[in-house]
C-alpha positions in Angstrom: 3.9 35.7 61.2 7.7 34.8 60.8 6.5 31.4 60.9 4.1 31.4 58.5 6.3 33.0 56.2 8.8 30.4 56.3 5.8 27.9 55.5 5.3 29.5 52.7 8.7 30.1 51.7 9.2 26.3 51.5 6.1 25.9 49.1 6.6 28.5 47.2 10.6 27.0 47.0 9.3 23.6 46.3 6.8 24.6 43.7 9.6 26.5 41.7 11.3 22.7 42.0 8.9 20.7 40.6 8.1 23.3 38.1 11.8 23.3 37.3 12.3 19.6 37.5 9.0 19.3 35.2 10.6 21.4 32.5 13.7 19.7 32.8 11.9 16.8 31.3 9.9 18.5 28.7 12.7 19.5 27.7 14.3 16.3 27.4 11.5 14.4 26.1 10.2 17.2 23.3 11.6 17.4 20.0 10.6 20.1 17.0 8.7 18.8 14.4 11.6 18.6 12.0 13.6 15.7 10.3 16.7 15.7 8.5 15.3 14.9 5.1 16.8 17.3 2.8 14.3 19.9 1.3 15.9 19.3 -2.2 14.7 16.0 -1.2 11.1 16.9 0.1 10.8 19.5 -2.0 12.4 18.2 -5.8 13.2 14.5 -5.7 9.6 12.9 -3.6 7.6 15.3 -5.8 8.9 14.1 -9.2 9.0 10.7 -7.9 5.1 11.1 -6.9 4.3 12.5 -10.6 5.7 10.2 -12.0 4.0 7.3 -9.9 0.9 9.0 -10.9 1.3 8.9 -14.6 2.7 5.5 -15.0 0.3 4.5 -12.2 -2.8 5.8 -13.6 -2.0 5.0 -17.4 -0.9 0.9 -16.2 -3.7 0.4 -13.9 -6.0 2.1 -16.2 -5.3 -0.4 -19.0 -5.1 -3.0 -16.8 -8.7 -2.4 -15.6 -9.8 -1.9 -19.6 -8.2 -5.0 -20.7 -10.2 -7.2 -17.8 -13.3 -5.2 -17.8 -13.4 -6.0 -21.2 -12.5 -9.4 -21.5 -14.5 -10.1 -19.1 -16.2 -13.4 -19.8 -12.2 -14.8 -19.9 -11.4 -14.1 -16.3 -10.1 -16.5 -13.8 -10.8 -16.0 -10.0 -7.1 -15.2 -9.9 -7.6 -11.9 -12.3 -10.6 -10.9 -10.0 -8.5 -10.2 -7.5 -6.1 -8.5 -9.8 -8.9 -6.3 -10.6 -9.8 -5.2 -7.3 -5.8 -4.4 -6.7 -5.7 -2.6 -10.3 -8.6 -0.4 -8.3 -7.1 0.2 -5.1 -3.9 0.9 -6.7 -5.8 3.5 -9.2 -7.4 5.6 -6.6 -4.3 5.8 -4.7 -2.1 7.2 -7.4 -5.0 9.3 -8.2 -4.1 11.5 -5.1 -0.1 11.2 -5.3 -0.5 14.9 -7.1 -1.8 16.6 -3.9 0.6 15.2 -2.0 3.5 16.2 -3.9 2.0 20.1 -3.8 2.3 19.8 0.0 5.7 18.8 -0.1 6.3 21.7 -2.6 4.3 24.5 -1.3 2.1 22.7 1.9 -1.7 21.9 2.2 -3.7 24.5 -0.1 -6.9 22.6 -0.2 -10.0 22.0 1.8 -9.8 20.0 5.0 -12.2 17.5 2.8 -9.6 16.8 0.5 -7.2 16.3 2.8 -9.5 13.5 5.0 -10.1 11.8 1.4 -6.6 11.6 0.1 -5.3 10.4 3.9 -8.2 7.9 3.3 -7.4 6.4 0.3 -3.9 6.0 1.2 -4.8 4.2 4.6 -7.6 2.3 1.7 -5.1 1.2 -0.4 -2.7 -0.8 1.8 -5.5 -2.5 3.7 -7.1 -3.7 0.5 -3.4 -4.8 -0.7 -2.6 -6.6 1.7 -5.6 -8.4 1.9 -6.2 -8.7 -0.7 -3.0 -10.5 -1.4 -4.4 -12.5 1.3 -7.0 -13.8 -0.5 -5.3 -14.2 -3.6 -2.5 -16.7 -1.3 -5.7 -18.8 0.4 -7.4 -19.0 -2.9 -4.6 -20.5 -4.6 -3.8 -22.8 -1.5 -7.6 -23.9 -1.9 -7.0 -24.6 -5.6 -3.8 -26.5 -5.9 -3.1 -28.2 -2.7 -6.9 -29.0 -1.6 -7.6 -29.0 -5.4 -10.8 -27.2 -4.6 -12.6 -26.1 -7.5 -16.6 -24.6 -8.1 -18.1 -23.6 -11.2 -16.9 -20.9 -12.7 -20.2 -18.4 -12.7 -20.4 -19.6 -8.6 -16.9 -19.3 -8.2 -16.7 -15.3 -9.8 -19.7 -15.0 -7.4 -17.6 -15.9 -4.7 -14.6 -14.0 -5.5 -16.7 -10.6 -6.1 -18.1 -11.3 -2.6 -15.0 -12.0 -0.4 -13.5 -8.9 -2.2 -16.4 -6.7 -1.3 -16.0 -7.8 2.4 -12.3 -6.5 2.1 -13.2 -3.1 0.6 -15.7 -3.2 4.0 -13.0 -4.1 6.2 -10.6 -1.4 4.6 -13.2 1.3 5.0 -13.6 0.6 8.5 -10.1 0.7 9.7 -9.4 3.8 7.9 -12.5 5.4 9.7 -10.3 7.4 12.8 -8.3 8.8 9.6 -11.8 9.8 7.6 -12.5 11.4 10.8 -9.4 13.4 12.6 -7.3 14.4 9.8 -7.1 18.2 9.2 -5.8 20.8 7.9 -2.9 22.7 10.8 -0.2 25.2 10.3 3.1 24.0 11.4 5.4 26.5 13.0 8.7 27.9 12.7 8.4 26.8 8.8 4.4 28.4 8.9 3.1 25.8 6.2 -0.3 24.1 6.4 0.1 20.3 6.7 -2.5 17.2 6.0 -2.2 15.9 9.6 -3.6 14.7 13.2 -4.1 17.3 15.1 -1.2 17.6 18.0 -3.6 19.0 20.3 -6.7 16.4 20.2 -6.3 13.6 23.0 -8.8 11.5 21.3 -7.2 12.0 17.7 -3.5 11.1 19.0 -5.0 7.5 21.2 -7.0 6.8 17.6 -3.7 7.6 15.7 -2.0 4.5 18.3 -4.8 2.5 18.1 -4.6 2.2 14.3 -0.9 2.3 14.4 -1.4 -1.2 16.0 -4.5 -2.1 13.4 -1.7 -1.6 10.5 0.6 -3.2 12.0 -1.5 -6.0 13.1 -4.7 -6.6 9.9 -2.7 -5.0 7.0 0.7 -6.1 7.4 1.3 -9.1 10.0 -1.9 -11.0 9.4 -1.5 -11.0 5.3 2.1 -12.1 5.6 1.6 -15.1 7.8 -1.1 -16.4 5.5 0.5 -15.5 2.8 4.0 -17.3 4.0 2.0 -20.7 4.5 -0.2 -20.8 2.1 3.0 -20.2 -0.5 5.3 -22.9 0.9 2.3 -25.2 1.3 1.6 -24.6 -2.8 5.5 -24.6 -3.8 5.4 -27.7 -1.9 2.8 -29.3 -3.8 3.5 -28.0 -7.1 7.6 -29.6 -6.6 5.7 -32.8 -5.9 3.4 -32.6 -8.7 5.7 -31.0 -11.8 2.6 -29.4 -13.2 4.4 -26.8 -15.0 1.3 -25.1 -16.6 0.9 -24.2 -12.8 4.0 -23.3 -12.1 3.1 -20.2 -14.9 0.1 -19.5 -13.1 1.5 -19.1 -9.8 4.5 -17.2 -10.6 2.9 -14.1 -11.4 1.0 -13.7 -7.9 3.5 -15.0 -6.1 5.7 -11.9 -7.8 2.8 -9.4 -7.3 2.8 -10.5 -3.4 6.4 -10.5 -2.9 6.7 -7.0 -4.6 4.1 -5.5 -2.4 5.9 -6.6 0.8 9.3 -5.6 -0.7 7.7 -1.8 -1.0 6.0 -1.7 2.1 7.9 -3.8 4.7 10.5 -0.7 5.3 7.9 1.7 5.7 6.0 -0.5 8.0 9.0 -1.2 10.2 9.9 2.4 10.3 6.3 3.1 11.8 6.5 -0.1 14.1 9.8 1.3 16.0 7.6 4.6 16.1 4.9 2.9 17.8 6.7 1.5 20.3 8.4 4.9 21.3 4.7 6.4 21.5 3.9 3.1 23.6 7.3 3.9 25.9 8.7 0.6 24.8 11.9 2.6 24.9 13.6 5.7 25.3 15.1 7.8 22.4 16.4 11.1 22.0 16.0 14.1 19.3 18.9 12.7 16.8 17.2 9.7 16.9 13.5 11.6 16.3 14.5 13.4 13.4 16.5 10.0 11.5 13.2 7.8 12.0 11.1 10.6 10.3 13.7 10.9 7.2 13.5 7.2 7.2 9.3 7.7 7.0 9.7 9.7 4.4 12.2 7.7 2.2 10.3 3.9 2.7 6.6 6.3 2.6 7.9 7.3 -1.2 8.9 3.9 -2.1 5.7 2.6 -0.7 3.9 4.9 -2.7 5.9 3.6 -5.7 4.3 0.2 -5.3 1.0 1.9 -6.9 2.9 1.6 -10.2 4.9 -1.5 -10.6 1.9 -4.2 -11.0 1.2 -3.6 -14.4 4.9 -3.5 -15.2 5.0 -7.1 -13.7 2.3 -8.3 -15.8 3.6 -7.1 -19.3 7.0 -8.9 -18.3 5.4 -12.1 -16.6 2.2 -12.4 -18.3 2.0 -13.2 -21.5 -1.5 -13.3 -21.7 -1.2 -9.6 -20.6 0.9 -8.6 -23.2 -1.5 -10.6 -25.8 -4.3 -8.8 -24.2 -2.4 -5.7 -24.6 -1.9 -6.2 -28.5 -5.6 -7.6 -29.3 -7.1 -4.3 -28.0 -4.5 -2.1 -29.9 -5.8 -4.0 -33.3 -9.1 -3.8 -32.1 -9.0 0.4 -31.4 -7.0 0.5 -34.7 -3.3 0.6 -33.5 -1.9 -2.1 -35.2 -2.8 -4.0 -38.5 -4.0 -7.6 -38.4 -0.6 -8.6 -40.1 1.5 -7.4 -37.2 -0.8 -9.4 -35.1 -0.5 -12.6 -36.7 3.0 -12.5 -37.2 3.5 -12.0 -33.4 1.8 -15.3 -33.1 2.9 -17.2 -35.8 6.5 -16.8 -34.2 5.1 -17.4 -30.6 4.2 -20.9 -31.9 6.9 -21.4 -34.1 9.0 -20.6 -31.6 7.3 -24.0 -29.0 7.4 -25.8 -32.3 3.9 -25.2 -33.7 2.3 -26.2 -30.3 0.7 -23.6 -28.9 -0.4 -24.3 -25.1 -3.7 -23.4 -23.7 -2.9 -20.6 -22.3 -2.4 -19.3 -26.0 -6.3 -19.5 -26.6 -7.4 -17.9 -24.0 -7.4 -14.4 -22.3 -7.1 -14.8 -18.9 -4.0 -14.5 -17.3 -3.7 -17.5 -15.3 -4.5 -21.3 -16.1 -5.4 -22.0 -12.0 
């Protein structure tokens, strides 16, 4: 009997160790879920910053989408693209105001708003990027290959490869569409748009599209992006084709915007990944920093949504010419105003208007 009590003694000693030892390490490895963003910061400044990404977002990319929908039979393959970005950025900003009212006062909507707006976030910078893609091979087709179809063929074309992309987006933002949901987050007691923390399967499809980012809508895109460029610059220093030049400089801008927005955020989820993967070890201090830093490059991300059409007005001046034609055309501005504006365009290249003055596209590629 003694001895079997001492058996037991040693288990039941043992088994308090491990439990001990296993705590020990919870403890070490688990962090709260909080950050060191400031709440006047969550809370006032990200808020204000998203309302005002939706206005300006929603008022640019709206006129940009009235200006090419309607001059239509003008468009190059080039302001195709620009379309479908004017789209993806529009639907994004479109759901900036519900994501401010979280930070304010957390989730207060249905769990099917919550999978839509994580959606067309996930949407947006999968059809950027490859978008942007596209744009960079296209123009690598057309100026160092010199490449061109006819123009009914090539819109065709365009329409198509841009279709695929909305497909390809769609799909990797599936495991969002499908685990996002509404879960109250504790000490604080606020309802958050998230993965659930509990859900195996949610967290390993969470990874495995970590990686998908990281890999389709950010590495990918830049690569092509980065030789397709240098193999165009390349051509074009050879060439001195200055109308060109004009054409390229505007997408080339758009592209390296995008990854000037995005390439903090997308390094701050990288180093993220790799503590999920146990690439290396890192304590709370260094939990909470990494999720301000989401925050702060997320926001400027976000703020991406707004700057196209601000590029255009200042880069393209068939833009801003397209911008003045539909204000005298809805009434805005008299037909005097409009031919003064071009009278001292073309006095001003010394009564020789280029091509690009005749016509309404944005780009003479």
């Amino acid at each position: 009997m003694s001895k079997m009590r001492f058996v037991m003694g040693n288990l039941t000693d043992e088994y308090l160790y491990e439990n001990f030892t296993e705590d020990m390490v919870y403890e070490e490895t688990y962090c709260p879920e909080e950050d060191e963003t400031p709440k006047y910061f969550r809370k006032v400044l990200v808020p204000l910053l998203y309302f005002l990404v939706f206005l300006f977002g929603t008022i640019g990319n709206g006129l940009v989408l009235l200006i090419l929908l309607r001059y239509r039979h003008f468009r190059t393959p080039t302001d195709n693209y620009l379309l479908h970005l004017a789209m993806a950025d529009l639907l994004l900003v479109l759901g900036l105001p519900f994501i401010a009212m979280e930070n304010i006062l957390g989730w207060r909507f249905k769990t099917f708003l919550c999978k839509v707006i994580g959606s067309l976030h996930k949407l947006n910078f999968f059809c950027n990027s490859l978008l942007l893609g596209c744009i960079s091979f296209d123009r690598y087709l057309a100026i160092v290959y010199a490449v061109q179809t006819y123009k009914k063929r090539k819109a065709r074309y365009v329409h198509l490869v841009c279709s695929a992309v909305w497909a390809i987006g769609f799909i990797l933002q599936i495991p969002t569409l499908v685990f996002l949901k509404v879960e109250t987050k504790f000490p604080e007691n606020i309802s958050k748009c998230t993965y659930p923390s509990d859900d195996i399967r949610a967290n390993d499809w969470l990874l495995a599209e970590q990686i998908l980012y990281h890999g389709i809508g950010f590495s990918l895109p830049l690569v092509v992006m980065c030789y397709c460029y240098t193999k165009v610059i390349q051509t074009l220093c050879k060439a001195q084709n200055f109308e060109r030049h004009k054409a390229v400089k505007m997408v080339l801008m758009v592209t390296v915007m995008f990854f000037i927005c995005w390439s903090p955020y997308n390094v701050a989820i990288i180093i993220k990944t790799l503590r999920s993967l146990d690439v290396f070890i890192a304590d709370c201090e260094f939990y909470r920093k990494l999720a301000f830093a989401i925050v702060l490059s997320e926001s400027v991300g976000f703020s991406h949504s707004c700057l196209n059409p601000i590029l255009y007005v200042f880069i393209g001046v068939k833009f801003r010419n397209d911008i003045l034609k539909l204000l005298r055309e809805i009434g805005c501005i008299s037909q005097a105003t409009m031919d003064s504006h071009f009278h001292l365009k073309r006095a001003g290249k010394n009564g020789n208007p280029s091509v690009s003055d005749n016509t309404t596209s944005w780009s003479n590629v």
